[in-house]
N, C-alpha and C positions, 0 to 999 in steps of 0.2 A: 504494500500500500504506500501511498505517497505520503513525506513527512505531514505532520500536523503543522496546518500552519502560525507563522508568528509574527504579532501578537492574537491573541486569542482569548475569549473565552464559551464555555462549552454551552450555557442557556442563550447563546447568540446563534450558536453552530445550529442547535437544537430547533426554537423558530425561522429557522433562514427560510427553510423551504416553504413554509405555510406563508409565506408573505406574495409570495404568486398567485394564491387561491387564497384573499382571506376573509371572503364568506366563509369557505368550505368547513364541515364540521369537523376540528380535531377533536373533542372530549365528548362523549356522550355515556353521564350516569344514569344503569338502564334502574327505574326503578318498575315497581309492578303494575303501575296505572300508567306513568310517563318517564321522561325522561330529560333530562337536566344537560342539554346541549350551550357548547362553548365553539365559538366561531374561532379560526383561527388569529383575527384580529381583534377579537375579546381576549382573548387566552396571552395576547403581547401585552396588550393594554394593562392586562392585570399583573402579568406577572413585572414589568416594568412600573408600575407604579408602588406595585410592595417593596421589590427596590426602593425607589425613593425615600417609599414611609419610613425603611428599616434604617437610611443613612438618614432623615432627617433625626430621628432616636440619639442619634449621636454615637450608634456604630463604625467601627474602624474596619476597613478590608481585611481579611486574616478572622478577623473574629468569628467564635463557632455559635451556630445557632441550634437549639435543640428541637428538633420536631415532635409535639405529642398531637398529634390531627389520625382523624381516622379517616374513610374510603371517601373522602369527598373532594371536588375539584382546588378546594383551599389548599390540599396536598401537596399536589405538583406546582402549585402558585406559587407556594412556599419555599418550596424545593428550586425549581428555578428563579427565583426572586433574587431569595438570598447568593444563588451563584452570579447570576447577572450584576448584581451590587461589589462582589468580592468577598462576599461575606462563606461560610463555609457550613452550610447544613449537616447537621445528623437525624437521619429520619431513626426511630427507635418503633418497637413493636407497639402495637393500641393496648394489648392486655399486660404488658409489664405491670409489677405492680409498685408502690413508692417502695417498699425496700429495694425491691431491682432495683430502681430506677436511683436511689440513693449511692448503690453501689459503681453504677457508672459515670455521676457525678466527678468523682474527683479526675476521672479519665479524659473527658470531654473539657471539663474547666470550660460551663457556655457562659456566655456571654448575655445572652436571653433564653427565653421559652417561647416557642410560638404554641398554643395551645387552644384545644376545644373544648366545650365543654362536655362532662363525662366522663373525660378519661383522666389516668392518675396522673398525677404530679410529685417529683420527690418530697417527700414529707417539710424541709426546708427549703423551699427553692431558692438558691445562693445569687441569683439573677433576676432582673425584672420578667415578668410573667404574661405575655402582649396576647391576648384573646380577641379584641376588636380585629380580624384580620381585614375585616368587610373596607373598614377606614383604611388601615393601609392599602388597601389595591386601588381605592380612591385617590392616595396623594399624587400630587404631578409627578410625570413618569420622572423615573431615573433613569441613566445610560446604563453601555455596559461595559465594565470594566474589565480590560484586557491586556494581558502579559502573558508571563512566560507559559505555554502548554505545560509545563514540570512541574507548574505549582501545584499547592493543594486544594481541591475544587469540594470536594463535598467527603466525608466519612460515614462508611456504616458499617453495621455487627457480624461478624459470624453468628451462625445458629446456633453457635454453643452446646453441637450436638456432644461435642470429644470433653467437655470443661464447662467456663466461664469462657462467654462473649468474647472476642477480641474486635478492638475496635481498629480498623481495614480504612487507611488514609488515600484517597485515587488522585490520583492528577486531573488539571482538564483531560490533555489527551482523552484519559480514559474513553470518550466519546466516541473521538473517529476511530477507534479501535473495534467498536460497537459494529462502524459500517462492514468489518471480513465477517459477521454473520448475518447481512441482507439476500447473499448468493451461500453462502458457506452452509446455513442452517432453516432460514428463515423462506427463499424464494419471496425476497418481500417486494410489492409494489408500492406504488402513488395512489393505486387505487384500491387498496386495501384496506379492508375494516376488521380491525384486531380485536376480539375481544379475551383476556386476561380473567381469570377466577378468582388472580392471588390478592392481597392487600396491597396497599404500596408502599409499606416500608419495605416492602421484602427485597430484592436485587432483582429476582427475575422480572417479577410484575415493573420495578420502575424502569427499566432498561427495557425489556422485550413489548411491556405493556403500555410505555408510554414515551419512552425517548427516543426508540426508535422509529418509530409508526411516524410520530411528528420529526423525523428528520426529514425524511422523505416524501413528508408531505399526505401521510394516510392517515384516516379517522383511527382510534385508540377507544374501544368500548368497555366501559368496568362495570360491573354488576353494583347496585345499591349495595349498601350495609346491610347487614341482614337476609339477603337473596339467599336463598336455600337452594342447594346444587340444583336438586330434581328442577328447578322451575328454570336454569340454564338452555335447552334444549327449545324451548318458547322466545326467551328471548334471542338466541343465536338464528331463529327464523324470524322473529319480527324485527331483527334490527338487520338483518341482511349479511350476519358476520360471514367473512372469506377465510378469517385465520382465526383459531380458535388456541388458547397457549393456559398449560395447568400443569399442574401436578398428575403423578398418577396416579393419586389418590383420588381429585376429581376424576378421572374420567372410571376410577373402578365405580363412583356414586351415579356418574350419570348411566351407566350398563347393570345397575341392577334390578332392572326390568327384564333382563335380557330380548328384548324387546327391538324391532328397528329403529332407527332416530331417523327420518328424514331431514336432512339437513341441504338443500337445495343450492345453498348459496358457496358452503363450504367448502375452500379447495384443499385442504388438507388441516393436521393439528400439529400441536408442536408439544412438547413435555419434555420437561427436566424437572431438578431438585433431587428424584431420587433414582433408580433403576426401574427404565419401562418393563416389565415383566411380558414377556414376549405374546404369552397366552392374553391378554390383556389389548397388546396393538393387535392381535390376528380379532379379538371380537371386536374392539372397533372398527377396524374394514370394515366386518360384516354386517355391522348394525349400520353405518354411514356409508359406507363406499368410498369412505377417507383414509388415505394413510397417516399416520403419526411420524412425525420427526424428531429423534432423540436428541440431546444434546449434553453432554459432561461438563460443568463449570464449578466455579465456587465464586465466593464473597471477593476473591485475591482477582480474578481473573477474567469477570464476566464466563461466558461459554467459549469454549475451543475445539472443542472435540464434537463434531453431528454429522446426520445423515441430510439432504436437503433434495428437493424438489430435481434436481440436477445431477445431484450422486446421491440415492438413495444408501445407506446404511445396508451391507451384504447380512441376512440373516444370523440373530444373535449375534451379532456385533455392536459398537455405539454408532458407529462413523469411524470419518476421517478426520485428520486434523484439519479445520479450514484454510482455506489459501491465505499464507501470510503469517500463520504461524508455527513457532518453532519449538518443536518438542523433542522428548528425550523419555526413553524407557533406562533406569538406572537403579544402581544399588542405592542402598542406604550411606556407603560413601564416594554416589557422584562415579561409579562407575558403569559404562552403556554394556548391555545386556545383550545377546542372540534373541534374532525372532523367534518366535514362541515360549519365551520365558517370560513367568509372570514377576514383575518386578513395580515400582514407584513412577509414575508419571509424572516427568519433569515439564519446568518451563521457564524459559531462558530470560533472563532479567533482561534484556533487551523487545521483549514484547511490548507492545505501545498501551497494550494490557496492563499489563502487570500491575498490582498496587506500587503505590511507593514505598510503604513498607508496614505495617503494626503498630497503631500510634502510640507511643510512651512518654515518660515524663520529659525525657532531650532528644525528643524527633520520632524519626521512624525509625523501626527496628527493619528488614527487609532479609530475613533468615535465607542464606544462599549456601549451598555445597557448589562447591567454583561458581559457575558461571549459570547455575541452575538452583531454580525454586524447586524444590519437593513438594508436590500437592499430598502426600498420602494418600492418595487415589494409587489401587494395585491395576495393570492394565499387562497385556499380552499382545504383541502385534503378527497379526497374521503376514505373508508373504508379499499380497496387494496392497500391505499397510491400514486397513482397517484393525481398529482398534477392539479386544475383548477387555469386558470391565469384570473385577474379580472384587469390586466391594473396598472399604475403608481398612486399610493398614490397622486404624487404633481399633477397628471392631471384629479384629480376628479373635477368635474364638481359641480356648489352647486347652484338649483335654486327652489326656492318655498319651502327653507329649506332642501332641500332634496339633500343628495350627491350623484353622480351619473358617474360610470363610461364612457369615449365615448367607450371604445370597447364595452361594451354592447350595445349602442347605434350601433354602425357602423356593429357590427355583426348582429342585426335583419335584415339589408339591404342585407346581404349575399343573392346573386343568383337574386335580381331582374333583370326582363329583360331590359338590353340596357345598365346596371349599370357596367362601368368599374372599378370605385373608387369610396370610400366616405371616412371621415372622419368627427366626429362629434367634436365641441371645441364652449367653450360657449361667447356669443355677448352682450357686456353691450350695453342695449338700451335708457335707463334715467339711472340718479343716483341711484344707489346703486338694481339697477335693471336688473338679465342676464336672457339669455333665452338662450336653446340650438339652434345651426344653423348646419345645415349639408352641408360639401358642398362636392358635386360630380361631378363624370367625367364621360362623357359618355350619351346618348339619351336618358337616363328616363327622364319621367314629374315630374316634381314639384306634378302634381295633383296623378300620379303613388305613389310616394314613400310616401307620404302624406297616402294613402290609407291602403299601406302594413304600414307603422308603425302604424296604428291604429288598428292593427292586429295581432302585434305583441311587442308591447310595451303600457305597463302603460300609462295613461295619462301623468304622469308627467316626463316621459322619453321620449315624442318624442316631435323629434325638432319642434320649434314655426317658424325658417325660414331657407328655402333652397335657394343656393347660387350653381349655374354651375360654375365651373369654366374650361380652357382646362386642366389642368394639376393640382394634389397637390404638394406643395413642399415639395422636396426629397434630401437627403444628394446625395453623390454622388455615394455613395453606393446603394440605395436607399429606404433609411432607412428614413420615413415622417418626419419632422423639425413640429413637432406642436408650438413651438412659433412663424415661419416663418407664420403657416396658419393662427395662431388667429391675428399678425399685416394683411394681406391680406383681412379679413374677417373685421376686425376694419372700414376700410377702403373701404368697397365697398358699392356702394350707395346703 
């Protein structure tokens, strides 16, 4: 891709396009009676005038702005405002609660709150508290402030599935970086209508959901607060969406009718966050006549790794790397592996991606083995170079000596009858003694699933005990919380 260019800033890159169309509708919140549309020259107007309101405040460029707003167009106003001014957004989760939200305090050190009402606030808020957002999108526009692509443009969290949060500093760049997944994963047009399931703090949803759709100049559609999956499939027909992008968790919610979905408008879907379970994209073909496009990222990296409208993903695989980026299959110390050895998926600090580094008390941290980031993503590269995903390094499983991924585990269960979910995560039973447990959703037998893994799994990879439960927990995205299941499972008699 071609340098970013300089000067720059990224909510300028961001509206550039929608200034050629700016009737045309970039935001629309579906709600269940209507829907709450933003013209592309509303959406400048506001987001430049928050600017303003936030420098007339008497903020400094550099200064971090904390975001507590939930699924409403204030969001993204917000979020590009404060980049448009200089200022540095951290969108954080709606459901945090003030102790979280206490603990990431001393991390952030903000400078303000931009907040709504409802949701929590840390117990002392160390900073002025600005809820009238309505008045600042009111003030005379501000410009937009632009230097170096390297600097720091906005902050947000890891899932905090491995620990505690880390809080993930981006460059501008980070943006045009965004553009090697328009062909790479997305097939995205100008005339494209994206609709997103996730929140917008989340990464996926504010990049796939809304940064990008408005680079290019395409409508970005978000489901109200509150929309309940099952009623997704009405709205993705009444508002005409082309691209449909979620978790795999929504689309196992929207197929359990097992039922058709006609979906007329739709040219294909997108999913990440966690591993599409292949059984899972084969029923959505069949219920849509859509294909699913995978895609492998984190908090550090946006996405790099998918299958797209153009190079499909070869079965059981995730993809390719996108054009433009640079990876690496390596040890644990930074040495390249033989194809078909499953090993650590790198990426090269020179990505336009990349974070800058883990924000700390004197900078960024930016954890490198030479010249390569370690995602902890385990990955195996086939001959054509498509990529097999073998699950999270920290959530390997280790029992009888033996290390053991759960998605291999939870993928042999693929397609049993009556089997809505599984997930597999290991049970200390005496001291210094684990065993695998699976626990699932949905009407199979204990004595069913027991059968088929001895069927399809080594002795020493199938689960020693199963565990029903009605639901697994799910972010709210729903992306599976495996520390949440393995406390759960600790816990059950």
């Amino acid at each position: 891709m071609q340098p970013c260019p300089s000067p720059y800033n990224l909510a300028q890159d961001v509206l550039a396009a929608g200034r050629a169309t700016p009737d045309k509708i970039a935001l629309a919140v579906l709600g269940p009676a209507r829907a709450d549309r933003w013209s592309f020259a509303h959406l400048e107007r506001a987001v430049l005038g928050l600017a303003g309101g936030l420098l007339a405040q008497g903020f400094a460029p550099g200064d971090r702005i904390l975001l507590r707003l939930g699924n409403t167009p204030e969001f993204p106003v917000a979020f590009l405002g404060a980049v448009a001014a200089g200022l540095v957004p951290v969108p954080t989760a709606e459901g945090l609660t003030p102790p979280e939200l206490d603990r990431l305090i001393p991390l952030i050190a903000p400078k303000a709150i931009l907040a709504a009402p409802g949701i929590a606030l840390p117990p002392d808020p160390p900073c002025p508290v600005l809820t009238d957002l309505a008045a600042l999108m009111d003030h005379a526009p501000g410009g937009y402030a632009t230097g170096d692509p390297d600097r720091l443009a906005y902050i947000v969290f890891t899932s905090g599935s491995s620990g505690r949060p880390k809080p993930v500093a981006h460059a501008h760049r980070a943006l045009r970086a965004r553009r090697l997944m328009w062909d790479g994963w997305y097939g995205l047009q100008s005339t494209d209508r994206v609709l997103h399931a996730g929140a917008f703090n989340w990464t996926f949803t504010l990049g796939t959901g809304l940064l990008d759709p408005w680079s290019i100049g395409a409508t970005a559609l978000i489901p109200a607060p509150g929309t309940a999956p099952e009623t997704l499939p009405l709205l993705l027909r009444r508002h005409d969406a082309t691209i449909l992008a979620a978790a795999p968790g929504i689309f196992r919610k929207l197929l359990a009718g097992d039922t058709a979905l006609p979906l007329p408008k739709l040219r294909h879907a997108l999913a990440a966050g966690e591993k599409l379970p292949e059984t899972l994209r084969a029923r959505w073909q069949a219920a849509t006549g859509t294909p699913i496009f995978e895609a492998l990222g984190m908090s550090e990296c946006s996405t790099f790794i998918s299958g797209s409208p153009a190079r499909p993903a070869p079965p059981g695989t995730l993809g390719y790397p996108q054009p433009g980026r640079r990876i690496a299959i390596l040890t644990p110390e930074g040495t390249p592996v033989a194809p078909g050895k499953i090993c650590i998926l790198a990426i090269h600090r020179g990505d336009p991606g990349l974070m800058l580094g883990y924000l700390g008390q004197d900078g960024f941290d930016l954890p490198l083995t030479g010249d390569w980031f370690l995602t902890g993503d385990l990955v195996s590269e086939d001959r054509d170079g498509a990529l097999h995903y073998h699950g999270r390094r920290d959530d390997l499983m280790t029992t009888g000596g033996f290390r053991i991924s759960p998605l291999e585990v939870e993928t042999a269960f693929q397609g049993a009858p009556g089997l809505v979910d599984c997930a597999a995560s290991p049970v200390t039973v005496k001291s210094e003694t684990d065993i695998i447990a699976l626990a699932h959703v949905g009407t199979a037998t204990e004595d069913s699933l027991r059968a088929l893994a001895e069927t399809r799994l080594a002795r020493y990879k199938q689960p020693r005990l199963y565990i029903a439960l009605p639901a697994l927990p799910r972010s709210p995205n729903g992306k599976l919380d495996r520390r949440a299941l393995a406390r759960i499972l600790k816990e059950s008699p």
